[in-house]
DRENDO-1510 file (C-alpha; in Angstrom, 1 decimal, always signed):
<recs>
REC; n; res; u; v; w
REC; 1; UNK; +0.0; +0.0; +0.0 .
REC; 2; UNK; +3.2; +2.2; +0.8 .
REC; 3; UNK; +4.5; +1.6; -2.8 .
REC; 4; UNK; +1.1; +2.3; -4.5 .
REC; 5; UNK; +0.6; +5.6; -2.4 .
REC; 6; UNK; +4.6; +6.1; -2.2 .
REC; 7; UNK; +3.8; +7.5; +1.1 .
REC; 8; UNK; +4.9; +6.1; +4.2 .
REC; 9; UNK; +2.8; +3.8; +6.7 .
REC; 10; UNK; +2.1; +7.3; +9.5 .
REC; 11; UNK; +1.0; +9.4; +6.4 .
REC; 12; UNK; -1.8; +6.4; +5.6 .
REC; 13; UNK; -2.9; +6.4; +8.4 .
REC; 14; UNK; -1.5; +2.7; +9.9 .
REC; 15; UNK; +0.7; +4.3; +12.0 .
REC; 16; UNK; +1.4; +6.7; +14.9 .
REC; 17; UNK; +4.4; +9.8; +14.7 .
REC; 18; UNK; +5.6; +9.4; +18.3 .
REC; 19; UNK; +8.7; +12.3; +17.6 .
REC; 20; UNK; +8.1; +15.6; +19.7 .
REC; 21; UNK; +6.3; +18.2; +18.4 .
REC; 22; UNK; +7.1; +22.2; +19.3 .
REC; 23; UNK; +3.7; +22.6; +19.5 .
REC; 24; UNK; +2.7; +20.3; +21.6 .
REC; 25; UNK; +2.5; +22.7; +24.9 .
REC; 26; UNK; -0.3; +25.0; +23.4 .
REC; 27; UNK; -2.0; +22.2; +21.5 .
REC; 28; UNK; -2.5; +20.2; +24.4 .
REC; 29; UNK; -4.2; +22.4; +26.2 .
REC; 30; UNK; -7.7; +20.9; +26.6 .
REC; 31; UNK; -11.3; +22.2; +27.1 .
REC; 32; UNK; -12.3; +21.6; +31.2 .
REC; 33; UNK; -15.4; +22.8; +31.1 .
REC; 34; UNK; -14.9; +24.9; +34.3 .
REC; 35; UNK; -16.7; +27.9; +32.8 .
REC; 36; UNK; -20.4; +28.4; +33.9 .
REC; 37; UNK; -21.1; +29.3; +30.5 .
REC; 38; UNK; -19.5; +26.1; +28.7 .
REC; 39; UNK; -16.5; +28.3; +27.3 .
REC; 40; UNK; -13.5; +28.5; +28.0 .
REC; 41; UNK; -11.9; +31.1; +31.0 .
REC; 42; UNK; -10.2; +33.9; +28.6 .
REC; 43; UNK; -6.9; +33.4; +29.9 .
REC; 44; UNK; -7.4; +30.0; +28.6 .
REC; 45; UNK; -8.9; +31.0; +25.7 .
REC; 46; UNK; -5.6; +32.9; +25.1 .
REC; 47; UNK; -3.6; +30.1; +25.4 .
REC; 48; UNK; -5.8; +27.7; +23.2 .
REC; 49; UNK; -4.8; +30.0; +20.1 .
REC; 50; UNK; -4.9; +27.5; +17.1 .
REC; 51; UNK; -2.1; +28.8; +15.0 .
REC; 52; UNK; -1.0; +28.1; +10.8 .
REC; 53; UNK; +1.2; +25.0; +12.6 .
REC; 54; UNK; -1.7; +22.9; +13.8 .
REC; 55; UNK; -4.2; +23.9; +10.9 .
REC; 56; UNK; -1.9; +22.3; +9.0 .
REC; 57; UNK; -1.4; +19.4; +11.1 .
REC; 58; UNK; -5.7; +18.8; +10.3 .
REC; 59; UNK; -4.9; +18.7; +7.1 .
REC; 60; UNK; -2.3; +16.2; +7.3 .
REC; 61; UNK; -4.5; +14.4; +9.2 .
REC; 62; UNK; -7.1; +14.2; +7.1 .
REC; 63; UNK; -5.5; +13.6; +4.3 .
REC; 64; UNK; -3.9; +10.3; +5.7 .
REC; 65; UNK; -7.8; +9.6; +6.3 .
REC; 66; UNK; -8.9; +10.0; +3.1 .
REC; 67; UNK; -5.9; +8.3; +1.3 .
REC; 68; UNK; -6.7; +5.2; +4.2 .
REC; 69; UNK; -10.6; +5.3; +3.1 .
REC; 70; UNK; -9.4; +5.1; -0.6 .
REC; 71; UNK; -6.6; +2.3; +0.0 .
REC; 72; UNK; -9.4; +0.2; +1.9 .
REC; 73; UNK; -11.9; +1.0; -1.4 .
REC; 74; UNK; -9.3; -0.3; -3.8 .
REC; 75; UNK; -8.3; -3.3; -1.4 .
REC; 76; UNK; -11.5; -4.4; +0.1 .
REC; 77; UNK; -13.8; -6.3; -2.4 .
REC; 78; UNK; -10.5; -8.0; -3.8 .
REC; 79; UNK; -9.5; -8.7; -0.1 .
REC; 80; UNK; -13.1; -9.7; +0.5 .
REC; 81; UNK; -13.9; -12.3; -2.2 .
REC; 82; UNK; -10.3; -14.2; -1.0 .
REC; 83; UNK; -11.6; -14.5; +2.3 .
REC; 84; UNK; -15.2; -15.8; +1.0 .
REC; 85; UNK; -13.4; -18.4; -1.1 .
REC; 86; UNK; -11.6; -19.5; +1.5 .
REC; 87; UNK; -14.7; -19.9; +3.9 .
REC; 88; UNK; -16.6; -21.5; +0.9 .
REC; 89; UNK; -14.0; -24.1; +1.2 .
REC; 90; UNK; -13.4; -24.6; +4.8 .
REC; 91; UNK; -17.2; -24.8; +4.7 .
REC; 92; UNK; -16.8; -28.1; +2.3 .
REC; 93; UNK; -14.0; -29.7; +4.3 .
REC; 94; UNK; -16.4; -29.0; +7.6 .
REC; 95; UNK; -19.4; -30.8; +6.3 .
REC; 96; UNK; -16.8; -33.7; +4.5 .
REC; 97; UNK; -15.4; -34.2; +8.4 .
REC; 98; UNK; -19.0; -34.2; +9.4 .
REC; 99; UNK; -20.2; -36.9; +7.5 .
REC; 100; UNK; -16.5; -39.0; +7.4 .
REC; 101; UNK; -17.1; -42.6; +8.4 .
REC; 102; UNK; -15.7; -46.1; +8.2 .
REC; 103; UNK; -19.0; -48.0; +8.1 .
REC; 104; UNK; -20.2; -49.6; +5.5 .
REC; 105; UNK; -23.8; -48.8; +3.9 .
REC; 106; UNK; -25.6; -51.7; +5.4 .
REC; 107; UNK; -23.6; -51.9; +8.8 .
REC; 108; UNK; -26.6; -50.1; +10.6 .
REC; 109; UNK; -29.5; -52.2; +8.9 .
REC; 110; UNK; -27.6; -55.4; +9.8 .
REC; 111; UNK; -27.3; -54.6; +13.2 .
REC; 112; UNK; -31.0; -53.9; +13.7 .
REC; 113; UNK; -31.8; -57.4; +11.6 .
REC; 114; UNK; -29.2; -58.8; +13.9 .
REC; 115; UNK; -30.2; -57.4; +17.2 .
REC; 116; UNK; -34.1; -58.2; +16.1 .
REC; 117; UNK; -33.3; -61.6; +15.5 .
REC; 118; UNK; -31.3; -62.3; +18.7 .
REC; 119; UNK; -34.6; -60.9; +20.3 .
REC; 120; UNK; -36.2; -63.7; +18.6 .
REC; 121; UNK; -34.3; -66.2; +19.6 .
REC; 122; UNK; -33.9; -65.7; +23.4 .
REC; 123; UNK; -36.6; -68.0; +24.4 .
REC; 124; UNK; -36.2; -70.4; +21.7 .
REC; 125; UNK; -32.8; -71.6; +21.4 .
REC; 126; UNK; -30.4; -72.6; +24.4 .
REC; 127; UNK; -29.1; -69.9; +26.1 .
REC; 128; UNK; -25.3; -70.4; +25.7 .
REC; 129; UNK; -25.8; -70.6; +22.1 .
REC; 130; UNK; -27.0; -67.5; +22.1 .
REC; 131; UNK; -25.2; -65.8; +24.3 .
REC; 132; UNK; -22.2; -66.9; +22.5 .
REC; 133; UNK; -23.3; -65.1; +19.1 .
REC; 134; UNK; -24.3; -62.2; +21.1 .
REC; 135; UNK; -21.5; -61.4; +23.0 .
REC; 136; UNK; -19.4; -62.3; +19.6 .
REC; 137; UNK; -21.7; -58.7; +17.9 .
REC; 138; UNK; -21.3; -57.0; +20.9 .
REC; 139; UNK; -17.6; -57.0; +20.2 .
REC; 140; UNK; -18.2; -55.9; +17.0 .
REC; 141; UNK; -20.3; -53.2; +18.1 .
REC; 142; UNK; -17.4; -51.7; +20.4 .
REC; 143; UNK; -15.0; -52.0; +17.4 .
REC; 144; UNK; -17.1; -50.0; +15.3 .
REC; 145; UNK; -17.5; -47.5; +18.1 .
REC; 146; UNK; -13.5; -47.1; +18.1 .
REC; 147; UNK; -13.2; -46.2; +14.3 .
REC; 148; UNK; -14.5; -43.0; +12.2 .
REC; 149; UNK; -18.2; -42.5; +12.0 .
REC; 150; UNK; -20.4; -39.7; +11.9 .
REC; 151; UNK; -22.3; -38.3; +15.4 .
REC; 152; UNK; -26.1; -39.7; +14.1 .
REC; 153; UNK; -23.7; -43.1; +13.5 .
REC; 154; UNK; -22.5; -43.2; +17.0 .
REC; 155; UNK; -25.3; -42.1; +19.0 .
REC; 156; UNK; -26.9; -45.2; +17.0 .
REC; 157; UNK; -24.2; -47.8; +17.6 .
REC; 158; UNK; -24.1; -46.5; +21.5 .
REC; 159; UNK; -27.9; -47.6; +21.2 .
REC; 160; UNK; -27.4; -51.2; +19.6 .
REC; 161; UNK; -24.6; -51.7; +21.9 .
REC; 162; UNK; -26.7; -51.3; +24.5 .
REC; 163; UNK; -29.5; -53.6; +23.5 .
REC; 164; UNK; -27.1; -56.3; +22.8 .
REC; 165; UNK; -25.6; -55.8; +26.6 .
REC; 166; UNK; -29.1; -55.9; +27.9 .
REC; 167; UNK; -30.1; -59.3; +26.1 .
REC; 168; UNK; -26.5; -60.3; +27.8 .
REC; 169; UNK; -27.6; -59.6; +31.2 .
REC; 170; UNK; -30.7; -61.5; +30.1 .
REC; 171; UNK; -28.7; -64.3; +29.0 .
REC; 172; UNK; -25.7; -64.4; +31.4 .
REC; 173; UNK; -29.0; -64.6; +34.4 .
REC; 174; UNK; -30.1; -67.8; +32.4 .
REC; 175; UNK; -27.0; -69.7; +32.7 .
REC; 176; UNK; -26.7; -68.7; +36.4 .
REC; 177; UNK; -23.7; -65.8; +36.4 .
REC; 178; UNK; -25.5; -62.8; +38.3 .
REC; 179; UNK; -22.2; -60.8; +38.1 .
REC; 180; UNK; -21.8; -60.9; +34.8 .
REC; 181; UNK; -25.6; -60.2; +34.0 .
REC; 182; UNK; -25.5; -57.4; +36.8 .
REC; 183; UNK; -22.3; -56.0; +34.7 .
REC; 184; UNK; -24.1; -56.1; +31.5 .
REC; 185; UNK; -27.2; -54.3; +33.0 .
REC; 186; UNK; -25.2; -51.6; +34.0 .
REC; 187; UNK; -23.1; -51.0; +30.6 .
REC; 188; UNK; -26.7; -51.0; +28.6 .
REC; 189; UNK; -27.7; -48.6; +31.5 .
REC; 190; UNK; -24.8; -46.6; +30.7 .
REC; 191; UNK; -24.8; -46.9; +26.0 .
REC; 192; UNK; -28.5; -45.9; +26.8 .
REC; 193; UNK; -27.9; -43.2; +28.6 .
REC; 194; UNK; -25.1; -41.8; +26.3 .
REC; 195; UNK; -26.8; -42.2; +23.3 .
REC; 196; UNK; -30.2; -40.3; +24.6 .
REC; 197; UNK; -32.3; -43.5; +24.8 .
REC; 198; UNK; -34.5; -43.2; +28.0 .
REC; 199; UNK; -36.2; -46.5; +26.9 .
REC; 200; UNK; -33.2; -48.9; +26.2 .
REC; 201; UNK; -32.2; -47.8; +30.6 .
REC; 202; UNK; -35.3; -48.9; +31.4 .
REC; 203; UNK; -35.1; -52.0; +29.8 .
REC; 204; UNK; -31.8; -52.3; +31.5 .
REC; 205; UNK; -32.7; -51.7; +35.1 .
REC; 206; UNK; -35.7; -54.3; +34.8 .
REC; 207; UNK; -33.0; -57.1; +34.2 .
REC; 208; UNK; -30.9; -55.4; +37.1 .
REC; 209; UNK; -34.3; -55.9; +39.5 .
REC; 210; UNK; -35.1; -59.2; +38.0 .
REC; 211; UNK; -31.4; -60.8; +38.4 .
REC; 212; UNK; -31.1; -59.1; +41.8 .
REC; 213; UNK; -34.3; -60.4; +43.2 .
REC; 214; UNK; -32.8; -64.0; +42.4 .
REC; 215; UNK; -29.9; -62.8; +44.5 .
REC; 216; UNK; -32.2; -62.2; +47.3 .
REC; 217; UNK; -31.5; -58.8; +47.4 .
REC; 218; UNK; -34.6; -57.3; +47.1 .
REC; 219; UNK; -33.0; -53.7; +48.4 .
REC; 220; UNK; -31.2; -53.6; +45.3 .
REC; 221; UNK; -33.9; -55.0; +43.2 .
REC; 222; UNK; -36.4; -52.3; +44.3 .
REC; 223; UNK; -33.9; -49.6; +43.6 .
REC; 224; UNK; -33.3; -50.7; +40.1 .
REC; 225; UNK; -37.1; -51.1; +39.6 .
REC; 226; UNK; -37.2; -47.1; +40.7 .
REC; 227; UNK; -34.6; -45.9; +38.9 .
REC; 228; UNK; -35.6; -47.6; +35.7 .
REC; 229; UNK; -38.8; -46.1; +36.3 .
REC; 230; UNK; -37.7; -42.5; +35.9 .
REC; 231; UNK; -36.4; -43.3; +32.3 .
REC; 232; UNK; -39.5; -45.6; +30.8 .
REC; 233; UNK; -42.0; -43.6; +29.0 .
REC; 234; UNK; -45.4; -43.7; +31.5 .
REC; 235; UNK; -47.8; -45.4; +29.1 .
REC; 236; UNK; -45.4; -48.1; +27.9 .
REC; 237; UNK; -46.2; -51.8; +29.1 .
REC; 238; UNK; -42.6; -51.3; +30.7 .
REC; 239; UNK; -43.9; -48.7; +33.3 .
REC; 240; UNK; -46.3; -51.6; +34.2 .
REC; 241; UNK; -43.7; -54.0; +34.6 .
REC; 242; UNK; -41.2; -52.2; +36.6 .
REC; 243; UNK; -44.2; -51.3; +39.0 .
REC; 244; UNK; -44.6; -54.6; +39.3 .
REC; 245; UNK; -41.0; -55.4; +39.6 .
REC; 246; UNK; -40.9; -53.3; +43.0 .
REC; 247; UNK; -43.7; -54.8; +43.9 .
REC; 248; UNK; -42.2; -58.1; +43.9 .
REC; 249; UNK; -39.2; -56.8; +45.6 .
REC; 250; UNK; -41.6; -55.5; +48.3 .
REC; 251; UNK; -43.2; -58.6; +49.1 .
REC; 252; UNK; -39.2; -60.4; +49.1 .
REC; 253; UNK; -38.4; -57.9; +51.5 .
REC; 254; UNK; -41.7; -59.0; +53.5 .
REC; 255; UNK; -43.3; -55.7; +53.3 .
REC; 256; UNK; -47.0; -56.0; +52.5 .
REC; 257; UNK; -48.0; -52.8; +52.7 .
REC; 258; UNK; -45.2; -51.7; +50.1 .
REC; 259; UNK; -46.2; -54.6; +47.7 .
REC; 260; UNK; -50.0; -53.5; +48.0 .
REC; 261; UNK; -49.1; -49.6; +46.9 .
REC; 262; UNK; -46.5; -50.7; +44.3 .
REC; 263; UNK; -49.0; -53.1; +42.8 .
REC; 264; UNK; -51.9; -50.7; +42.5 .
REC; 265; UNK; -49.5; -48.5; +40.9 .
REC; 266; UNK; -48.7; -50.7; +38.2 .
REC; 267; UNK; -52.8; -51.9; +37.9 .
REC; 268; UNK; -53.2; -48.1; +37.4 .
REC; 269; UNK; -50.8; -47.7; +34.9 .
REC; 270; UNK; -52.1; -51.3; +32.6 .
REC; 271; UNK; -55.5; -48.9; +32.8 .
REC; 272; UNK; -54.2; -46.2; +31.1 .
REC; 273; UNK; -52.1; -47.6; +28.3 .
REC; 274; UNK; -52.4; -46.7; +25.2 .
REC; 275; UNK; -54.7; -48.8; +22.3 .
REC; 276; UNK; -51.6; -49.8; +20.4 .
REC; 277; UNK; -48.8; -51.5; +21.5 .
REC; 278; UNK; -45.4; -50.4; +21.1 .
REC; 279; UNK; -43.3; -53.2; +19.6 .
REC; 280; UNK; -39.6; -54.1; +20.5 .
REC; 281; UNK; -37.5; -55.6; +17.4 .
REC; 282; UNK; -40.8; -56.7; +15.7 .
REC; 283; UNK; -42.6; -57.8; +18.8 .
REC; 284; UNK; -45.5; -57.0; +20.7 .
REC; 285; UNK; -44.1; -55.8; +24.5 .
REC; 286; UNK; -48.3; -55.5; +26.1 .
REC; 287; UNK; -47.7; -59.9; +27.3 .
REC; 288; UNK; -45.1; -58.7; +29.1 .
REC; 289; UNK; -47.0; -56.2; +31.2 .
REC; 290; UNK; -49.8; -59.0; +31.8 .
REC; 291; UNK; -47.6; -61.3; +32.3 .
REC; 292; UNK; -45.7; -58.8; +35.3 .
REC; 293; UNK; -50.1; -58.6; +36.8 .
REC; 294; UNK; -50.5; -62.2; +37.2 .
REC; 295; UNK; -47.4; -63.4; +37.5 .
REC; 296; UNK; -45.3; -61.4; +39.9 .
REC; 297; UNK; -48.3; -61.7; +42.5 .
REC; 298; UNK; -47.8; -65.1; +42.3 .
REC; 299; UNK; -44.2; -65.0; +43.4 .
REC; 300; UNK; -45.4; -62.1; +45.9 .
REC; 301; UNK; -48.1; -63.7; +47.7 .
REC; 302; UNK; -45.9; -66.8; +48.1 .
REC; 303; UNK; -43.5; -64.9; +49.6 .
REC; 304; UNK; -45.7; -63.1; +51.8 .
REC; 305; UNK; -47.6; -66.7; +52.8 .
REC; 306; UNK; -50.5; -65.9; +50.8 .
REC; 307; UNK; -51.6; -69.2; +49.8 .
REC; 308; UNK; -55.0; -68.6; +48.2 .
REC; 309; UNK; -54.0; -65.7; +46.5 .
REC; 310; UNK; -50.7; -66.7; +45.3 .
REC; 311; UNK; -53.0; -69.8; +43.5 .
REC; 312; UNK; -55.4; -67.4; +42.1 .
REC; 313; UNK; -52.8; -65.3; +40.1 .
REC; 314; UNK; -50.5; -68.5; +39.5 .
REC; 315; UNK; -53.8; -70.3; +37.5 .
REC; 316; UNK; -54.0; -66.7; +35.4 .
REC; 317; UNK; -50.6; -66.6; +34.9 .
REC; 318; UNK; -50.6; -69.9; +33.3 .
REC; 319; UNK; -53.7; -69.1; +31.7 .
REC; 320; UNK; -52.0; -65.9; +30.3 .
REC; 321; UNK; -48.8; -67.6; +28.6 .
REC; 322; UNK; -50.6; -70.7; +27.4 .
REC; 323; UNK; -52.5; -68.2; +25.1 .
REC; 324; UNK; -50.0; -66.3; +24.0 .
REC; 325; UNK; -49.4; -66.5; +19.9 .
REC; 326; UNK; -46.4; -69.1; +19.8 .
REC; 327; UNK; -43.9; -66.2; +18.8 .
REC; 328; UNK; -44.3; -64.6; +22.2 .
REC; 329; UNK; -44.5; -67.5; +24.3 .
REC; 330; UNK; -41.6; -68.0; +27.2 .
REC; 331; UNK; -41.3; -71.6; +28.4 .
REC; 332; UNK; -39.4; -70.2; +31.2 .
REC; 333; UNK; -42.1; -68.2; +32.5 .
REC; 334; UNK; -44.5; -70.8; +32.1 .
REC; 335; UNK; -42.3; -73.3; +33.8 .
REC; 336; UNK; -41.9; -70.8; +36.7 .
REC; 337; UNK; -45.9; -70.1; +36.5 .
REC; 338; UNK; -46.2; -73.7; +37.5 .
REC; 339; UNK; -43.7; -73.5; +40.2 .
REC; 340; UNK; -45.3; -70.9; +41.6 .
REC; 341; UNK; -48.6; -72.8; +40.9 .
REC; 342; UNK; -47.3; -75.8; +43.1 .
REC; 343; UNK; -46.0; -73.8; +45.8 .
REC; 344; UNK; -49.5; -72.6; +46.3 .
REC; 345; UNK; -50.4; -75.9; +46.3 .
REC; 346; UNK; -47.9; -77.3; +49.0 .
REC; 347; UNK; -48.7; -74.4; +51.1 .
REC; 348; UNK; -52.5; -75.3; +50.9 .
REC; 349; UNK; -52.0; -78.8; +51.6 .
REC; 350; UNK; -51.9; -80.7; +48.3 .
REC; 351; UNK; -48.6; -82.0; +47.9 .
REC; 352; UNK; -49.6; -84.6; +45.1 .
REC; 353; UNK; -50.7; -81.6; +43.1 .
REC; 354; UNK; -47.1; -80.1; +43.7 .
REC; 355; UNK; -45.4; -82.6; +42.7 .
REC; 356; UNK; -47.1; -82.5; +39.5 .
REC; 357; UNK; -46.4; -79.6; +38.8 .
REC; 358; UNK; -42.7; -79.6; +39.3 .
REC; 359; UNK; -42.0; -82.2; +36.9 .
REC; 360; UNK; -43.9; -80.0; +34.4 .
REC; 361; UNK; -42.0; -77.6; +34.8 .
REC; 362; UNK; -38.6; -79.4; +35.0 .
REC; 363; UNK; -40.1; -80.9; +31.2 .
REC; 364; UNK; -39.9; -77.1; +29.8 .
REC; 365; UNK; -37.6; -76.7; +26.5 .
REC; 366; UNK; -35.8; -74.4; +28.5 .
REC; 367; UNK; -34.9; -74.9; +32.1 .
REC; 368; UNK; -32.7; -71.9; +32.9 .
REC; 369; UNK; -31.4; -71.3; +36.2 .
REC; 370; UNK; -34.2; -69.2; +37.6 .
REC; 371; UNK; -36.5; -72.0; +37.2 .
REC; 372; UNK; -34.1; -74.1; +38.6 .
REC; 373; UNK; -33.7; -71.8; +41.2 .
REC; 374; UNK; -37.2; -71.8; +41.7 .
REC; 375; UNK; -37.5; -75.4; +41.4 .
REC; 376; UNK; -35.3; -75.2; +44.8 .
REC; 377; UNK; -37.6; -73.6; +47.2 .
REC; 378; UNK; -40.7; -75.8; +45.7 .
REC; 379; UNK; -38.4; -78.7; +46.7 .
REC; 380; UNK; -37.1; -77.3; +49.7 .
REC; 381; UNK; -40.8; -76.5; +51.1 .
REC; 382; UNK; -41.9; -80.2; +49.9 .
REC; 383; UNK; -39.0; -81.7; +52.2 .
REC; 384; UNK; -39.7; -79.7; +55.2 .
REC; 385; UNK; -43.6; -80.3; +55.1 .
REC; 386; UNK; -43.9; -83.6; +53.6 .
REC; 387; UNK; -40.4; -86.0; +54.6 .
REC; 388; UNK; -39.6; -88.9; +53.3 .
REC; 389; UNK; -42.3; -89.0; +50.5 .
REC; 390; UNK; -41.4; -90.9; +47.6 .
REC; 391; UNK; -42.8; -88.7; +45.1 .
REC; 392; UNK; -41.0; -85.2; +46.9 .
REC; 393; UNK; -37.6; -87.0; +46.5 .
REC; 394; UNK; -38.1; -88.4; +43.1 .
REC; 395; UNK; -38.8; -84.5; +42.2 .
REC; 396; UNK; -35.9; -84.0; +44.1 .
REC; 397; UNK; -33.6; -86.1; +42.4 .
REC; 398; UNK; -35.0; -84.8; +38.5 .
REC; 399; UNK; -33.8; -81.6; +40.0 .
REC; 400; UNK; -30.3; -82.4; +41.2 .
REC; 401; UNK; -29.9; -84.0; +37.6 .
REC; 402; UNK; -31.2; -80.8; +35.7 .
REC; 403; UNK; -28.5; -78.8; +37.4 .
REC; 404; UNK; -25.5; -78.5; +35.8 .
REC; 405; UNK; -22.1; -79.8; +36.8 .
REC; 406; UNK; -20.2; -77.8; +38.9 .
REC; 407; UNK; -16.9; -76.7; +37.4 .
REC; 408; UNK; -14.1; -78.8; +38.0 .
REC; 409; UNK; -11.4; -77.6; +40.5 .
REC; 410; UNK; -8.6; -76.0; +38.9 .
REC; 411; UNK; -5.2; -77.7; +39.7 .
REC; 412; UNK; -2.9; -76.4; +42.2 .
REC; 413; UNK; +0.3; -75.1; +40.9 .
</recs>
C-alpha cells in the first residue's frame, strides 16, 4: 500500500508519529469545562490560540484519512472475495469431516436385523448358544464405536450396543452368572444413557431388578425397579412392569404394605395404556405387562404366605402364557408359573398336586437357572412339610440332575 501511495505507513494512516512536536504545549491544552457558561476562561482561551502549525497538522491528518478510506476502497472487495473463497471451502472440508465414516452402507440395517433376530431367539434356542453369538456382535459393536463414524452413526451404535448388553444380562441370568448379568445391565444402563435412549435404561434396570431379586437382594432390586422407572416412558407396558417389579421386591423384603401400593401403581398404569402396543424388534411388549399382573403376585403372595392368592394369580398366569401367539411364548415363564402354581399348592396342603407340577415344569424346552432356582424352594418347602415322600424326593432327584455340573477344580500349581 506504501509503494502504491509512495507514502509512508504514518501518512496512511496505519501508523502513529511518536517524535516531539514544538507545538505540543499549546495544542494540548484541553477544554475543562470549568466555565459556567461552557467556554472556555479567557486566559485560557488565550492560550488555546490555534495557529498556521496545527491547521496544517488537520490537514495532514485528514489527508492520511482520506488516502486510508481510498486504500481500503481499492483493497476491500478484492481482499473480500479471497476471504469468502476460503470460507466456501473450509465450509466443504467441515461438512466432509461431518459426514466421514468407516461404516459400511448396510452396517446399521444389519445390526438392527441382527439385534431383532437375537430378540427372537432368546426364548427359543439354548441360552449359551445364544449368548455366545451375542456377546461375539457385541464386540463388534465396540470395534465399530472405536473407528471413524459420523455423530447420528455413534449415537446409534451407543444404542445397539446397549441392547445387545441388555439381552446379555438377560442371558448371562439364564446360565446362572448374576455378576456378569449385573455388569451387562449396567453397561446398557450406561450406552442408553449416552446415546439419549431413555427406553433402552429402562429395559436395563428391569433385568438389574429381576437378576437381583434371584440374588435375594430385594434392596437392590427395588432400587433398580425405581430408577428404571424414571427413564420408561409412563404409558409403555414397561412402566407396568417395573411397578410390578418393585412390587415383587416389596413382598421379598416381607413388606405388605409396600407390595399393595406398588402393585396398584402398576394396575393403574395397565389402565391407562395406550390402544396400540409399542413393539420391541418386531414384537409385541403388552404380554409382558400381563404377564408382570398375574405373575409377579404369584411369586409375591408366596412370599408373603398368601396361599390362596398366590394360586389365584398363579392359575391366570398360566392361563396368560398358554395363550399367547407361539412367537411370544416364554417356556421359562410358564415353567416358573407352574412352580409358583405348586408352591401354592404345598402351602394349601396338596402335595400330590405339587409334585405335578414340578416335573412340568422341569419338562420345559428351556430350564434356565431361575426355574431351577425356583425349582429349589418348591423342593425345599416339599422336604420340610412332607419328609420322606417318595414322590418329593423323586422330584428332588429330576432336579439335582437338571443342574449342571459344577466346574471342576482347577489344579494347584
Amino acid at each position: 500500500m506504501c509503494r502504491l501511495f509512495t507514502t509512508n505507513p504514518v501518512e496512511l494512516g496505519f501508523a502513529h508519529d511518536y517524535s516531539p512536536d514544538p507545538g505540543t504545549d499549546q495544542a494540548a491544552l484541553l477544554w475543562n469545562g470549568d466555565s459556567p457558561d461552557g467556554t472556555l476562561p479567557e486566559e485560557e482561551a488565550a492560550c488555546a490560540y490555534v495557529g498556521p502549525q496545527t491547521v496544517t497538522e488537520v490537514e495532514a491528518t485528514k489527508r492520511r484519512s482520506a488516502v486510508k478510506l481510498a486504500a481500503l476502497t481499492l483493497s476491500a472487495p478484492a481482499t473480500a472475495a479471497r476471504v469468502l473463497e476460503r470460507a466456501a471451502a473450509e465450509a466443504m472440508e467441515f461438512t466432509r469431516q461431518a459426514e466421514a465414516t468407516s461404516l459400511g452402507s448396510g452396517t446399521l440395517d444389519h445390526l438392527d436385523l441382527a439385534v431383532t433376530e437375537f430378540n427372537r431367539a432368546y426364548s427359543l434356542r439354548p441360552p449359551q448358544a445364544v449368548f455366545d453369538a451375542v456377546i461375539d456382535y457385541r464386540r463388534k459393536v465396540a470395534a465399530l464405536l472405536g473407528g471413524r463414524h459420523t455423530h447420528r452413526q455413534e449415537r446409534e451404535l451407543l444404542a445397539f450396543a446397549g441392547w445387545l448388553s441388555e439381552l446379555l444380562a438377560w442371558l448371562a441370568h439364564d446360565l446362572g452368572d448374576a455378576r456378569t448379568g449385573l455388569a451387562f445391565a449396567t453397561d446398557a444402563f450406561v450406552h442408553g444413557q449416552q446415546a439419549g435412549h431413555g427406553q433402552l435404561c429402562a429395559w436395563a434396570m428391569d433385568a438389574a431388578a429381576s437378576i437381583n431379586l434371584y440374588e435375594q437382594r430385594p434392596g437392590r432390586a427395588r432400587d433398580a425397579a425405581l430408577k428404571g422407572l424414571i427413564e420408561a416412558p409412563t404409558t409403555h407396558p414397561l412402566t407396568v412392569r417395573l411397578h410390578a417389579q418393585a412390587a415383587r421386591a416389596a413382598a421379598a423384603d416381607g413388606d405388605a404394605d409396600g407390595f399393595t401400593t406398588a402393585f396398584r401403581a402398576a394396575e393403574d398404569t395397565h389402565r391407562l395404556l395406550p390402544p396400540r402396543s409399542p413393539r420391541r424388534f418386531g414384537m409385541d411388549v403388552l404380554p409382558l405387562a400381563d404377564y408382570a399382573l398375574t405373575s409377579y403376585p404369584a411369586t409375591s403372595f408366596i412370599w408373603l404366605g398368601r396361599a390362596e392368592q398366590a394360586r389365584h394369580h398363579a392359575e391366570q398366569a398360566l392361563a396368560t402364557y398358554e395363550a399367547a401367539p407361539a412367537a411370544s411364548r416364554s417356556p421359562s415363564r410358564e415353567a416358573i408359573a407352574r412352580i409358583d402354581l405348586a408352591l401354592a399348592h404345598a402351602l394349601l396342603g396338596n402335595p400330590d398336586d405339587a409334585v405335578a407340577l414340578g416335573h412340568q415344569a422341569l419338562g420345559s424346552a428351556r430350564v434356565v437357572d431361575s426355574v431351577r432356582h425356583r425349582a429349589g424352594d418348591l423342593t425345599a418347602l416339599l422336604n420340610r412339610r412332607y419328609p420322606n415322600q417318595a414322590a418329593v424326593e423323586g422330584l428332588s432327584e429330576r432336579l439335582a440332575a437338571a443342574c449342571p455340573a459344577p466346574p471342576a477344580a482347577s489344579p494347584e500349581a
